[in-house]
C-alpha positions in Angstrom: -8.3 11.5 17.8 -10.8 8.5 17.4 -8.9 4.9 17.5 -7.6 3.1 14.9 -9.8 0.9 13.1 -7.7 -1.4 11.7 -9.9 -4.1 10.7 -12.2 -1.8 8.5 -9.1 -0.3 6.7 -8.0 -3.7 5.5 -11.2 -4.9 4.6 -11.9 -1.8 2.6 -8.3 -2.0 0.6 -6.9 1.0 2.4 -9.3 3.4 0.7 -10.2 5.2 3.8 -8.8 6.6 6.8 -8.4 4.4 9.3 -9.1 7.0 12.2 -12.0 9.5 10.6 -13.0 7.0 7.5 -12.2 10.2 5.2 -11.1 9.0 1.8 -9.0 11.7 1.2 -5.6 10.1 2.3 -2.1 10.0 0.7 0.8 7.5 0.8 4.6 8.5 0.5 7.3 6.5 -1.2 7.0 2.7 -0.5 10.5 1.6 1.0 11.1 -2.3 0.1 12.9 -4.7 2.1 13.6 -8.7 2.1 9.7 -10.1 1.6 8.2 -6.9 2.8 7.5 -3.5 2.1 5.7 -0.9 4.4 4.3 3.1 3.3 4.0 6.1 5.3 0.0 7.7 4.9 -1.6 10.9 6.4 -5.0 11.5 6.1 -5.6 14.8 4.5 -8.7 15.6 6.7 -7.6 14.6 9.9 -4.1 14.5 9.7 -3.5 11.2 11.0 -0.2 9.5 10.2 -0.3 5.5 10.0 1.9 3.2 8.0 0.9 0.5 5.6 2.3 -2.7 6.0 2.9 -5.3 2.8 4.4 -9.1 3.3 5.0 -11.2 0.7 2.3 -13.7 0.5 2.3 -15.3 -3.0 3.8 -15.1 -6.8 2.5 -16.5 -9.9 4.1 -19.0 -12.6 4.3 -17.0 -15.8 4.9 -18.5 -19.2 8.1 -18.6 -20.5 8.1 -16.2 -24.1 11.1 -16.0 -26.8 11.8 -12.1 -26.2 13.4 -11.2 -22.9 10.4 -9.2 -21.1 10.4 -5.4 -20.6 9.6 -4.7 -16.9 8.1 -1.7 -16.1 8.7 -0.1 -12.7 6.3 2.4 -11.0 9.3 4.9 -10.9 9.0 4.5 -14.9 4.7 4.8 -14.9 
């Protein structure tokens, strides 16, 4: 198996494969913890296994509105 190129993966947004540069790659569930959150992936040419790794690095102030806000989850998508 060629190395990891872990540079190019992040640069690219995690579109390709970060061993073959195949784009046909899949992610399992994302599991959430305090300020982080990390995915398995396997690359569905190679069959390289990696995992994605998320930190919290920023939020944004939103405006306050008169209606309580639905939120929508990704489980609800």
């Amino acid at each position: 198996m060629a190395p990891i190129n872990k540079i190019a993966y992040i640069e690219d947004g995690g579109r390709r494969c970060p061993y073959c540069g195949n784009t046909e790659i899949d992610g399992g569930a994302t599991e959430f913890s305090e300020g982080a959150a990390k995915r398995e992936m396997i690359c569905l040419e190679c069959n390289a296994f990696w995992t994605e790794v998320y930190t919290l690095a920023d939020i944004t102030e939103e405006e306050e509105e008169d209606e309580p806000r639905e939120l929508h989850f990704a489980d609800q998508l």
